[in-house]
C-alpha positions in Angstrom: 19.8 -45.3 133.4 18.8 -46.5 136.8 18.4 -50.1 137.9 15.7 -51.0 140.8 14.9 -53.9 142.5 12.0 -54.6 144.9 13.0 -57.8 146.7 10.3 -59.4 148.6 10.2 -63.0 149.9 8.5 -64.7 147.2 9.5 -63.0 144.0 12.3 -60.4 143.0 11.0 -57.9 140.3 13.8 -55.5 138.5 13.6 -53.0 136.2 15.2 -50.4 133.8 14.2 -46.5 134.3 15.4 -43.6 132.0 14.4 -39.8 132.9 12.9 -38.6 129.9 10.7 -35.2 129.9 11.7 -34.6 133.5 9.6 -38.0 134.5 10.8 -41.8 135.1 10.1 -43.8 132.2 10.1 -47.7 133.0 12.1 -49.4 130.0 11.7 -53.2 131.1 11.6 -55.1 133.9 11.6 -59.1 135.3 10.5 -61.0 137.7 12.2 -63.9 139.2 11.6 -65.9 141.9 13.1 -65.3 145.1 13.2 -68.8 146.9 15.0 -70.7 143.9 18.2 -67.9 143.9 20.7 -67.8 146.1 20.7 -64.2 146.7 20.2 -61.0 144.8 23.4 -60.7 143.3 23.0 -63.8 141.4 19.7 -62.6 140.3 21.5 -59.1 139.5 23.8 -60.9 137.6 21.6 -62.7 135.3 19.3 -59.8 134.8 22.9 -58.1 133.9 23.3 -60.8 131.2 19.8 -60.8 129.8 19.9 -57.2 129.2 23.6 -55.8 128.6 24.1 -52.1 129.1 25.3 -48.9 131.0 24.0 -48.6 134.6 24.3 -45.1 136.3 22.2 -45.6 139.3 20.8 -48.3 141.4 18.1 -48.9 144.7 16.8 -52.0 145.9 14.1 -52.2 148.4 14.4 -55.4 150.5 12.0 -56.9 152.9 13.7 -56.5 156.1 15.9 -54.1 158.4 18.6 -52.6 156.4 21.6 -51.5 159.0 24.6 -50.0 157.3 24.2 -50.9 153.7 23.3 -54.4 155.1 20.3 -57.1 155.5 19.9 -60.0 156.7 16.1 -60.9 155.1 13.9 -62.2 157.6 12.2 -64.1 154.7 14.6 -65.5 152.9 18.3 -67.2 153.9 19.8 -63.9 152.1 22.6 -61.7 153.3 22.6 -58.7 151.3 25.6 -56.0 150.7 25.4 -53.1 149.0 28.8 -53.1 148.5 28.4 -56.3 146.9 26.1 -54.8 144.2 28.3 -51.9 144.1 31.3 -54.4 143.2 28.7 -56.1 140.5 27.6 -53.3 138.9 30.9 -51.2 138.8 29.4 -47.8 140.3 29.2 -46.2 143.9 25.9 -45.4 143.4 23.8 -48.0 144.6 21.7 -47.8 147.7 19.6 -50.1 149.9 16.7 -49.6 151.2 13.6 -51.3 153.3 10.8 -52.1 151.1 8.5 -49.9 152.2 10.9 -47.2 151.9 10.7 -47.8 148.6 6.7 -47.8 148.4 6.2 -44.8 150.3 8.7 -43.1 147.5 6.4 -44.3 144.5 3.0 -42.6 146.6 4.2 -38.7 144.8 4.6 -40.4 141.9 1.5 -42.7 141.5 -1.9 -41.3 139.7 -5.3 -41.0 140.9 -6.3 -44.3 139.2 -3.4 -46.5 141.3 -5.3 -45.6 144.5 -9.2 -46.3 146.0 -9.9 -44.0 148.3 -12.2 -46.6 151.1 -12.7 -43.5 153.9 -15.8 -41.9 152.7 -15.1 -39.2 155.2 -11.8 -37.9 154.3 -10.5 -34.3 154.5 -9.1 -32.6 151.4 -8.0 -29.6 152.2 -4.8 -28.5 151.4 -3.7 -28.4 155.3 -4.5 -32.1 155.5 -2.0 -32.2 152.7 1.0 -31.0 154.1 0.9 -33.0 157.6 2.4 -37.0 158.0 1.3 -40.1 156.3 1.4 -43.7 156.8 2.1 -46.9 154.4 1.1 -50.4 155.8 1.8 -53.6 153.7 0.8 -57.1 153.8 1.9 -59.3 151.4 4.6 -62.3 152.2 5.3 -60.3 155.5 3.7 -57.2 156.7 5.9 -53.9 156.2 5.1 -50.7 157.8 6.9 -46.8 157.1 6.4 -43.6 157.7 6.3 -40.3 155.3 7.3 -37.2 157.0 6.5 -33.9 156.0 9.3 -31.2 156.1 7.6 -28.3 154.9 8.4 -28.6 151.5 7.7 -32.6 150.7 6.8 -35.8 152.1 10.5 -38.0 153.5 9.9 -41.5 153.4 11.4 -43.4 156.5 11.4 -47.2 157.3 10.5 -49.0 160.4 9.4 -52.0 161.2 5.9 -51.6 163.0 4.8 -54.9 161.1 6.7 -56.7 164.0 5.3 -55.1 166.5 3.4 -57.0 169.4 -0.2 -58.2 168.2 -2.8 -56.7 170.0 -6.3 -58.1 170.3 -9.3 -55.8 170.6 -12.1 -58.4 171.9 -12.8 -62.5 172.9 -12.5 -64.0 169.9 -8.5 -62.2 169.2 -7.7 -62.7 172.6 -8.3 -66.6 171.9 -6.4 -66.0 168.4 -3.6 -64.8 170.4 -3.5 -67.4 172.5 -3.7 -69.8 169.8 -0.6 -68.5 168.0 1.3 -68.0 171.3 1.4 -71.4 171.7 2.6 -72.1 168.2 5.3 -68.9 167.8 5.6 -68.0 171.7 5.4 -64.5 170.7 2.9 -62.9 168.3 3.3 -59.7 165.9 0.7 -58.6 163.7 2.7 -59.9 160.7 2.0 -63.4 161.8 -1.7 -62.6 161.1 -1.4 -59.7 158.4 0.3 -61.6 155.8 0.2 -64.6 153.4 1.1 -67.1 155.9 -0.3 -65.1 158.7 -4.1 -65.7 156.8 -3.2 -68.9 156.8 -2.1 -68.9 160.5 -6.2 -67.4 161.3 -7.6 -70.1 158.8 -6.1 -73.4 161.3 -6.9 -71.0 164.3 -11.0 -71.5 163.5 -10.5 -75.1 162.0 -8.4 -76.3 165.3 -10.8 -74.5 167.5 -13.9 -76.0 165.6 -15.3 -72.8 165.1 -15.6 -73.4 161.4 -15.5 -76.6 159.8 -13.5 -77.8 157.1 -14.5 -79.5 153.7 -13.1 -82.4 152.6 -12.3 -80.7 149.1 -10.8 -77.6 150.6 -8.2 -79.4 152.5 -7.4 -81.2 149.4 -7.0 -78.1 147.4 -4.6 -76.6 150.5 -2.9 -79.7 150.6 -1.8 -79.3 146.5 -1.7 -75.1 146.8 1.7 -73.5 146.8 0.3 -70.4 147.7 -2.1 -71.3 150.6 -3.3 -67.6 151.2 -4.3 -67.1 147.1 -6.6 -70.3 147.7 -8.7 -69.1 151.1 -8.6 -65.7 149.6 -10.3 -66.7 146.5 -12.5 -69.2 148.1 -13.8 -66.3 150.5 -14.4 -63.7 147.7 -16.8 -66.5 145.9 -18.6 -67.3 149.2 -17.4 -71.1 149.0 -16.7 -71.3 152.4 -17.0 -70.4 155.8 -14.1 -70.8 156.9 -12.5 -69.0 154.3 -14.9 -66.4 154.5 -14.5 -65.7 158.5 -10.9 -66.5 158.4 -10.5 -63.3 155.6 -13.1 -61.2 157.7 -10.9 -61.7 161.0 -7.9 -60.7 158.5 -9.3 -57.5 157.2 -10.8 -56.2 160.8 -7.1 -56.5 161.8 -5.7 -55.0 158.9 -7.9 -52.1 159.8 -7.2 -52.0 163.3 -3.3 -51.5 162.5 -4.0 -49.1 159.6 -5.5 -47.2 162.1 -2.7 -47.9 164.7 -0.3 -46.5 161.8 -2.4 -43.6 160.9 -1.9 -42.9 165.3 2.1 -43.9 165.8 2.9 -41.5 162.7 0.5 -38.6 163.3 -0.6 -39.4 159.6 -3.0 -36.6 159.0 -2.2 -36.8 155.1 -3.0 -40.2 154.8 -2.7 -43.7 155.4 -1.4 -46.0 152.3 -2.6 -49.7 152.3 -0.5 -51.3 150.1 1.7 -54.4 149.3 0.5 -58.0 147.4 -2.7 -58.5 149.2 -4.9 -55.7 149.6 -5.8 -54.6 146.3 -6.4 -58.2 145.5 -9.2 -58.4 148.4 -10.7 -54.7 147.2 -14.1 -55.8 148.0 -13.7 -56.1 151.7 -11.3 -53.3 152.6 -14.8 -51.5 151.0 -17.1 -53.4 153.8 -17.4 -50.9 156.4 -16.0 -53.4 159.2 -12.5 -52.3 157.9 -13.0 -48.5 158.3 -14.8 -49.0 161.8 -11.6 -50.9 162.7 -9.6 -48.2 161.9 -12.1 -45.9 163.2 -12.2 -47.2 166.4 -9.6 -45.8 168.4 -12.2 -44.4 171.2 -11.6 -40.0 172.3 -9.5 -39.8 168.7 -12.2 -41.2 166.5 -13.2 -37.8 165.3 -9.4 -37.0 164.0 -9.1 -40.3 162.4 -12.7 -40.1 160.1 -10.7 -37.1 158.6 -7.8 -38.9 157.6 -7.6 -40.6 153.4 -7.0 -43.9 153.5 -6.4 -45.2 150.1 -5.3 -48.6 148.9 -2.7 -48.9 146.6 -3.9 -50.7 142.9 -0.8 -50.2 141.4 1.2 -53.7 141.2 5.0 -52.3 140.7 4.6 -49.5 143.0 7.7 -50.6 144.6 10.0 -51.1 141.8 8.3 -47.4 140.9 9.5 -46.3 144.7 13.2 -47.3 144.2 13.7 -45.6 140.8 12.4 -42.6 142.6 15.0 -43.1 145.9 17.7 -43.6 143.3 16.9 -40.2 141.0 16.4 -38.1 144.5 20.4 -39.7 145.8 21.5 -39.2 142.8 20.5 -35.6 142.4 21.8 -35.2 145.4 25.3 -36.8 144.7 25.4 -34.3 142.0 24.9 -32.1 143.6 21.9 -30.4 142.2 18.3 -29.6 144.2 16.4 -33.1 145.0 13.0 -33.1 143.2 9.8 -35.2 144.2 10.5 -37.5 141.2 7.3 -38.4 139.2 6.8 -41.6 137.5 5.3 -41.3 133.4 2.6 -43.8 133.1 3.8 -46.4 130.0 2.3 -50.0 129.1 4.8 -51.2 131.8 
């Protein structure tokens, strides 16, 4: 039985996987929200209680820069020790990972229904197969990794690219930057790719006056807890402007770092858009403006219109991910030859 967590600033979702017909079954999982815990071994611990039973295995992806079993999440006033779960669960084998770690393990194990495929030019071959590929992730933050090929299957490997130095491609994002330089003093593209970093675009073209605001909308922000869901869904029905240019600016980004991704990891096999946003804003990652973003890298253009770039539909893709870390360590701790592990589609 393996225990996986993928712990992200907002919410904490666990779950129960068994290995049944050489696949990951998901028994059960929960979600709980992250802001109103103290940390994850008290969520742990009540998940512990509210569903009793032998644990052999456990991963948890976490939203930040794990260093020696250790995080300190950017997101969340948490300090996180593995060998504090360890202690909790009473086994050794419990590992910690970065969230998109975990993601980039679920993409083996996810079927051709989790993922739209939005480059219309893609390669197939089976060459394009075997080289790098990329995951990008905005959701509460914005998570980047890596997945690198070794001859025999893709290794997943964290980094933290979504705090990387924002760079604007024209006027009006050199004026965003300045905006949000004044306001952060330094600017990384998760302070624009991300909940709050839509939100962060949205007062960039009210303060600037280059979109007005409605009376209404400002008292539907002002009564929102989740800001971003509310000039997302305002943009998708065409209620506003501003919503509508502030989610435009947000996807041209989005593709102009997908593409930066798909360039830093020599991702020939594909770049993966995933986390809590995209797949909830489908219909503009499909308006061309996204692909040309990513397209637009000037004497490697023709290299990057053969690349996939798929977004990922699946929402527990990461709870999927660190079931499949956990099976491959544990193989390995038992010695036996690590398998791509696959995940069996269930009602979960």
């Amino acid at each position: 039985m393996i225990l996986a967590g993928d712990i992200g600033g907002t919410r904490t979702r666990l779950a129960l996987f068994e290995r049944a017909a050489g696949k990951l079954l998901m028994v059960l999982d929960s979600e709980y929200p992250s802001r109103e815990r103290a940390g994850l071994d008290e969520i742990v611990g009540q998940f512990l209680s509210e569903h009793p039973g032998k644990i052999d295995s456990a991963c948890f992806g976490v939203a930040g820069p794990v260093l020696h079993g250790r995080v300190a999440t950017p997101n969340l006033p948490w300090l996180i020790d593995v060998r504090t779960i360890e202690k909790l669960l009473d086994i050794d084998a419990v590992w910690l990972i970065n969230d998109l770690e975990a993601h980039a393990y679920s993409i083996a194990g996810l079927a051709p229904e989790d993922l739209e495929q939005v480059n219309p030019k893609a390669e197939t071959s089976a060459e394009a197969e075997t080289g790098n590929a990329a995951l990008i992730a905005p959701g509460t933050g914005l998570g980047e990794a890596g997945l690198h090929w070794d001859g025999c299957r893709h290794v997943p490997f964290a980094s933290e690219g979504g705090h990387a130095d924002f760079a604007p491609r024209g006027e009006l994002e050199i004026e965003l930057l300045r905006y949000l330089t004044q306001k952060f003093k330094r600017v990384s593209y998760e302070r624009i790719l991300s909940g709050p970093g839509l939100f962060n675009v949205y007062n960039f073209l009210r303060d600037t006056r280059k979109e007005e605001e409605p009376a209404w909308l400002r008292e539907e922000l002002q009564q929102a807890a989740d800001v971003a869901q509310i000039i997302t869904r305002n943009a998708l029905a065409a209620k506003a402007a501003i919503c509508e240019h502030a989610l435009e600016i947000f996807v041209e980004i989005l593709g102009a770092e997908a593409g930066n991704a798909a360039l830093r990891f020599m991702a020939t096999a594909g770049v993966y858009i995933g986390g809590g946003i995209p797949a909830k804003i489908l219909p503009k990652i499909q308006d061309p403006a996204f692909m040309e973003a990513f397209l637009a890298k000037g004497r490697l253009r023709t290299m990057l219109e053969t690349i996939p770039v798929n977004v990922v539909l699946h929402g527990k893709s990461g709870l999927i991910g660190a079931a499949c870390c956990a099976q491959f360590n544990w193989q390995r701790l038992q010695g036996d030859s690590p398998r791509q592990s696959q995940f069996a589609h269930s009602t979960h």
